[in-house]
LOMILO-122054 format. One record per residue: y, x, z of N, C-alpha, C in turn. Coordinates in steps of 0.02 Angstrom, whole numbers, padded with zeros to 5 digits, always signed. Example, Ala and Ser with C-alpha at 12.3 -4.5 7.8 and 13.67 -1.06 7.14 Angstrom:
2
-00284+00660+00390-00225+00615+00390-00165+00660+00390
-00112+00642+00354-00053+00684+00357+00002+00645+00394
//
This chain:
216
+00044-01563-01672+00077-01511-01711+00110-01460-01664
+00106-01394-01696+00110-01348-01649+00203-01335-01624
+00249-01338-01585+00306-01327-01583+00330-01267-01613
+00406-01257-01665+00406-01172-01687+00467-01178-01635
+00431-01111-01604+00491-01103-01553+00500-01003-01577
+00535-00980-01644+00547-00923-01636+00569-00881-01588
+00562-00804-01592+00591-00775-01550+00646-00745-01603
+00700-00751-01539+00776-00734-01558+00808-00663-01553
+00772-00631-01539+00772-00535-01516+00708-00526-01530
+00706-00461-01584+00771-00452-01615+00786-00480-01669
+00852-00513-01699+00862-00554-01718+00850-00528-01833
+00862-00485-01828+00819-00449-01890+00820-00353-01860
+00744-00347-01881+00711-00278-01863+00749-00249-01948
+00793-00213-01958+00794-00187-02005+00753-00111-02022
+00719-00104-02076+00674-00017-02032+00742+00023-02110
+00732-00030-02167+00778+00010-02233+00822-00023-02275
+00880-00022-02302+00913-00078-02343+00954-00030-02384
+00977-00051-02440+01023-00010-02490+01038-00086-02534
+01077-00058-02590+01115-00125-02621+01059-00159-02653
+00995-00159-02658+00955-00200-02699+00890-00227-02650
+00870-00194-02596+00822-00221-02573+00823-00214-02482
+00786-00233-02467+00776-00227-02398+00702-00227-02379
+00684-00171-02305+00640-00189-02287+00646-00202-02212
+00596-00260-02196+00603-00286-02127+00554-00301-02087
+00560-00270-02031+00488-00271-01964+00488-00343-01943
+00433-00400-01969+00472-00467-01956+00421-00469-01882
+00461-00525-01848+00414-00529-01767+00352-00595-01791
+00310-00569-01748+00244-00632-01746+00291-00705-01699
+00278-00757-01747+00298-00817-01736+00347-00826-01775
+00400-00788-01806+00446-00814-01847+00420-00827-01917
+00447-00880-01957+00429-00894-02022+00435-00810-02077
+00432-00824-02119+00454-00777-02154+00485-00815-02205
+00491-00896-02230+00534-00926-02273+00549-00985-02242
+00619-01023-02235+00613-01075-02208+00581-01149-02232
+00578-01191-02168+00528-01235-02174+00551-01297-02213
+00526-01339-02188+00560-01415-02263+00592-01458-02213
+00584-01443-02132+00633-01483-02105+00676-01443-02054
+00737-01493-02027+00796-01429-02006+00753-01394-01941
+00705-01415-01899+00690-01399-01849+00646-01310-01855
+00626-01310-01933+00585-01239-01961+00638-01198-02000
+00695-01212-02033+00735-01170-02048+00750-01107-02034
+00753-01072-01964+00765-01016-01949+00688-00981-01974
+00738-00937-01999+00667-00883-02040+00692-00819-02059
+00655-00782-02079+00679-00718-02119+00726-00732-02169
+00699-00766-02201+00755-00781-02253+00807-00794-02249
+00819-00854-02213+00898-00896-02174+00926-00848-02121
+00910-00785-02082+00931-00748-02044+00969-00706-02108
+00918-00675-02162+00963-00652-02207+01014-00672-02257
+01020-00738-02262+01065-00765-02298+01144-00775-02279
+01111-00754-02207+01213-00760-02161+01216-00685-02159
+01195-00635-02203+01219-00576-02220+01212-00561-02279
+01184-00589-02317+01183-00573-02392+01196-00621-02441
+01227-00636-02499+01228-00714-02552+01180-00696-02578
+01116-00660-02596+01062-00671-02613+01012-00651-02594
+00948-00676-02579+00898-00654-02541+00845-00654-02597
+00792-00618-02618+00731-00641-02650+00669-00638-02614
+00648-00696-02606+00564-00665-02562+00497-00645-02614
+00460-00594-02618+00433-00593-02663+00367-00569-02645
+00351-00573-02553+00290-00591-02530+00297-00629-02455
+00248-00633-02416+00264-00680-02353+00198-00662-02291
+00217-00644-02249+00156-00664-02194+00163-00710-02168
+00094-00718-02151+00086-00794-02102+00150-00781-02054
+00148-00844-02013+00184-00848-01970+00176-00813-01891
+00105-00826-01889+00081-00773-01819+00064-00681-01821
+00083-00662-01919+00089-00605-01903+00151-00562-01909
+00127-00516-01894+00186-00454-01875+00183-00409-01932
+00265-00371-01942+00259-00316-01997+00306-00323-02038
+00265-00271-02083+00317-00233-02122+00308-00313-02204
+00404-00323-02225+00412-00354-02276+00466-00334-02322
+00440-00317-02404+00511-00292-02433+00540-00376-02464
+00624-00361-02462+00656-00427-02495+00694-00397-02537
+00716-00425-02600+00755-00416-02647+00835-00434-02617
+00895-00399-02657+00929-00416-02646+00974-00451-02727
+00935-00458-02784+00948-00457-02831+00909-00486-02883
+00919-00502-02945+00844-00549-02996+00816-00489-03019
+00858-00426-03058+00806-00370-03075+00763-00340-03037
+00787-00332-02954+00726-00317-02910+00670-00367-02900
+00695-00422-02872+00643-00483-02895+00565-00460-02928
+00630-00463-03006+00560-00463-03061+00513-00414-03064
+00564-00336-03029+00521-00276-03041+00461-00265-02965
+00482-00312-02915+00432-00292-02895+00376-00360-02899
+00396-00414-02915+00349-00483-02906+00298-00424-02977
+00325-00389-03022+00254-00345-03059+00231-00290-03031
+00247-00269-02994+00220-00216-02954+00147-00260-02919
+00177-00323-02877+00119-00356-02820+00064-00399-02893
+00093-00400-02952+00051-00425-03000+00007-00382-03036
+00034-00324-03018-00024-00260-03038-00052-00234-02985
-00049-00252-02930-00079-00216-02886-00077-00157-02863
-00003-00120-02877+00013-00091-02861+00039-00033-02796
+00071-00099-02788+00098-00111-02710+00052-00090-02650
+00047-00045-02621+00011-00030-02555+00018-00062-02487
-00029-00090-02471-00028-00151-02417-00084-00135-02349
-00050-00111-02305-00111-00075-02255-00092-00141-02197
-00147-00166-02167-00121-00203-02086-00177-00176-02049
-00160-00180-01984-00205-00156-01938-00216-00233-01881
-00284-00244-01863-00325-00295-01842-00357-00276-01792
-00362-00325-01744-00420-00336-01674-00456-00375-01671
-00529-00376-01700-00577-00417-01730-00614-00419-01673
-00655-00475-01669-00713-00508-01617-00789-00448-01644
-00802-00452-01562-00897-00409-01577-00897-00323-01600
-00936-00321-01620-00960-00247-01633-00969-00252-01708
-00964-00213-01755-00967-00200-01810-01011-00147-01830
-01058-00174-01859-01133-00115-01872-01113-00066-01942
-01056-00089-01976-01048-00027-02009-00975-00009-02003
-00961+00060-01999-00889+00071-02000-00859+00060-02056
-00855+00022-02132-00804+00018-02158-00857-00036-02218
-00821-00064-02242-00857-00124-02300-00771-00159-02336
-00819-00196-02385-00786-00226-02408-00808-00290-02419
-00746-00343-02452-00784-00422-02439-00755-00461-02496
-00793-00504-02538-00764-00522-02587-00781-00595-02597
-00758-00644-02567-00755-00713-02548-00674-00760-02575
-00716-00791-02634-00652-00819-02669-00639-00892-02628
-00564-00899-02610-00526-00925-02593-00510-00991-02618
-00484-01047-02568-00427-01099-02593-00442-01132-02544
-00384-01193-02554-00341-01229-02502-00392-01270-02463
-00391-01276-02393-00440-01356-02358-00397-01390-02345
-00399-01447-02402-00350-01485-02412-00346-01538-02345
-00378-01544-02339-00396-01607-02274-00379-01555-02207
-00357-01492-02212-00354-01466-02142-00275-01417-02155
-00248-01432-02221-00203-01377-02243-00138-01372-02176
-00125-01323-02155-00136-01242-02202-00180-01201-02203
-00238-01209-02178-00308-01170-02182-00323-01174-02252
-00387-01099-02258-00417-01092-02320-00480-01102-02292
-00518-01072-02350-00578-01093-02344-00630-01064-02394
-00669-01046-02372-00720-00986-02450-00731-01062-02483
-00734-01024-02557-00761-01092-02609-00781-01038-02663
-00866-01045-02681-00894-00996-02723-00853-01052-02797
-00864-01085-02823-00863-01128-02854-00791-01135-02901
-00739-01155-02835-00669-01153-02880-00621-01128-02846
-00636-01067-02795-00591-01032-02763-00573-00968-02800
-00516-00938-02790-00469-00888-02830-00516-00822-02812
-00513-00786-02847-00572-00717-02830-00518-00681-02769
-00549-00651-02709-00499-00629-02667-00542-00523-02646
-00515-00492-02631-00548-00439-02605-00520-00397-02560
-00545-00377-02503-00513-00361-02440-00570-00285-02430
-00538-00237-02409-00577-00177-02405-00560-00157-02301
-00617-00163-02255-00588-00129-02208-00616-00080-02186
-00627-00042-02112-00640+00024-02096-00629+00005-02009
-00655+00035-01997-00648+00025-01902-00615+00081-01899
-00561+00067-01851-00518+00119-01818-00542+00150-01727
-00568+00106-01703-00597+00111-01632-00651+00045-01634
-00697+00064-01595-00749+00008-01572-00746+00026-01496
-00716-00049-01463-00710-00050-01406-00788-00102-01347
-00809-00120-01327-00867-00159-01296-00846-00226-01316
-00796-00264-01327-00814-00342-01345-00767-00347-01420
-00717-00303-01432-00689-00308-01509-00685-00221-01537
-00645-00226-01585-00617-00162-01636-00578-00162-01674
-00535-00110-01667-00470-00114-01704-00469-00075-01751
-00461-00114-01834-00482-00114-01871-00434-00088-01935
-00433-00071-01979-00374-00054-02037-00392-00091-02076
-00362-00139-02128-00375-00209-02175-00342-00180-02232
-00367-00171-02303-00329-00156-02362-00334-00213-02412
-00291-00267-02402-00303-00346-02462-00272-00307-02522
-00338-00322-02586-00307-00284-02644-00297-00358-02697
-00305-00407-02647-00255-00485-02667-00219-00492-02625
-00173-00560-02632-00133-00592-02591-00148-00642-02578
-00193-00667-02556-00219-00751-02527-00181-00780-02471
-00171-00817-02491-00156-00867-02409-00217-00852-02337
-00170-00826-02312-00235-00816-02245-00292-00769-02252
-00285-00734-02316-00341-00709-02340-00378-00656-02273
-00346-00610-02254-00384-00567-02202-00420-00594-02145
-00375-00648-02132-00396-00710-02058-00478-00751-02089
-00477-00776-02139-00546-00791-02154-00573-00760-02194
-00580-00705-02220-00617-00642-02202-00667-00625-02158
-00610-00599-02133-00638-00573-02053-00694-00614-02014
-00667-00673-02015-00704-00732-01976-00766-00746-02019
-00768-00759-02085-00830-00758-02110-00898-00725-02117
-00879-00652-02120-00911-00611-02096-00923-00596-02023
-00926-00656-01975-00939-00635-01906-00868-00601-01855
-00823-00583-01874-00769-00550-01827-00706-00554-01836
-00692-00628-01816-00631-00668-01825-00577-00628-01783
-00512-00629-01810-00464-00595-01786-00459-00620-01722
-00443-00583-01671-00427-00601-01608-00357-00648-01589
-00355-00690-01561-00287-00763-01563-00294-00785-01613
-00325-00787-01665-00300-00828-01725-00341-00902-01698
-00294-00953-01705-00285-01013-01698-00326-01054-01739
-00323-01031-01803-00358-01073-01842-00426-01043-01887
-00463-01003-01873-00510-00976-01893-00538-00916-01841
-00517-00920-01751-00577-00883-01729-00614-00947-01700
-00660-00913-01640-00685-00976-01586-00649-00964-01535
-00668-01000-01481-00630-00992-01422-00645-00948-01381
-00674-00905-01374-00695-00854-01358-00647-00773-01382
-00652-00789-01439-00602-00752-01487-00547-00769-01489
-00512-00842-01476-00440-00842-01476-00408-00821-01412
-00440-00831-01369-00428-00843-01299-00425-00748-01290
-00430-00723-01316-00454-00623-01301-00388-00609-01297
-00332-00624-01343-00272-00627-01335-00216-00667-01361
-00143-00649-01332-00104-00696-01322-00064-00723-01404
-00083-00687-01454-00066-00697-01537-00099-00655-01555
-00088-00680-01633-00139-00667-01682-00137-00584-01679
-00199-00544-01688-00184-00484-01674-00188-00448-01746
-00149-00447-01793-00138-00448-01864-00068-00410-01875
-00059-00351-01901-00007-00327-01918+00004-00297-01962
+00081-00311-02001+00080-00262-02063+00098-00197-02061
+00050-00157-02040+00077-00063-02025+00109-00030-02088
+00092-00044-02145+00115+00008-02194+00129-00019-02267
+00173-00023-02318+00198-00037-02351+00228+00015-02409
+00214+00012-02449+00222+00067-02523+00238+00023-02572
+00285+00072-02617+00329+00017-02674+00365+00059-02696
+00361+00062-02793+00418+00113-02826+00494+00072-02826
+00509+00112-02797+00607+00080-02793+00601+00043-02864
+00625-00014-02889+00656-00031-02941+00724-00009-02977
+00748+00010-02941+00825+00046-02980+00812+00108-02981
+00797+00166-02914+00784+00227-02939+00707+00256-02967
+00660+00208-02949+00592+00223-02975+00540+00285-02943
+00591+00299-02861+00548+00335-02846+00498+00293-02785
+00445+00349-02766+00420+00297-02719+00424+00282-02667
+00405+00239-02616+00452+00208-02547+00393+00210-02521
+00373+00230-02457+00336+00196-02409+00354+00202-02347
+00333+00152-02319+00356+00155-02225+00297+00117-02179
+00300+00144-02123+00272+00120-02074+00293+00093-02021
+00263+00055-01985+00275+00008-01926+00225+00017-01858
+00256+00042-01791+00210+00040-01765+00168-00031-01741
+00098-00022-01721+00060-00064-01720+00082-00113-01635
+00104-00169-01653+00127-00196-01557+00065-00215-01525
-00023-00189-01525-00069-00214-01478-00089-00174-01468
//
């Protein structure tokens, strides 16, 4: 089992906050909710709880990625945006460093999802009784052994972009549990980030978006 050894700087990236929500640049390796034993506790969440009496999480990245996350500070924000990410509303851009060459500049991929139970927390395509998932990307540069890539998930799957990517031939670069070694070994973490983030305020109803620069 892998050791969580977070990084402690900076200790929360704040990019926006007002009395109902927050948004936060979280670092690759920290949780984004804490874990079930005391040794995984430190997280986004528990960093925000020794500044706020209420936190709501109402999405999550993996743990090896980076980016942009909005949190509630309240149950009416909560609810108004957990329907925003239930309509699909919500604008969700990450930017990726995928294995190989890519023969077309932009596709899309539609490989339904669920748990490998015998390997969890990995997923796993399942035509059969996996959740319908759909991921739209676009090449941003094609470099001689990868390409950095723009990822638009118009679901929320567990891992969904990471086996994706990898299924179709061009597994994210570091990812641990779905490239080869060839591909993990290219660099030092998962090369997966959340660049951009859109969302109608819940209290004033106008619209929010922000960006994050890309750290590879």
């Amino acid at each position: 089992m892998l050791i969580y050894d977070p990084p402690l700087e900076p200790h929360l990236s704040i990019v926006y906050q007002d009395e109902d929500l927050i948004v936060i640049d979280k670092p690759s390796e920290l949780l984004s909710v804490r874990g079930s034993v005391p040794e995984r506790y430190d997280s986004i969440e528990t960093r925000l709880l020794a500044l706020h009496p209420y936190v709501g999480i109402v999405h999550r990245l993996d743990l090896p990625t980076s980016g942009l996350m909005v949190i509630a500070f309240n149950k009416p924000t909560v609810v108004h945006l957990n329907r925003q990410f239930q309509n699909k509303t919500i604008t969700k851009y990450y930017q990726a460093r995928v294995y190989g060459q890519l023969a077309e500049k932009k596709g899309s991929i539609y490989l339904p999802l669920k748990t490998d139970w015998p390997n969890r927390p990995r997923q796993m395509v399942c035509e059969e009784t996996g959740k319908p998932s759909e991921t739209h990307w676009k090449v941003i540069k094609q470099h001689d052994t990868y390409a950095d890539i723009e990822l638009r998930p118009v679901t929320g799957r567990s891992h969904q972009l990471r086996v994706h990517m990898s299924e179709i031939g061009h597994p994210i670069l570091g990812d641990r549990f779905y490239a080869h070694e060839e591909a993990f070994k290219l660099a030092p973490r998962l090369q997966l980030h959340a660049k951009k983030l859109g969302f109608i305020h819940p209290a004033t109803e106008e619209p929010m978006e922000f960006t994050s620069p890309v750290p590879f």
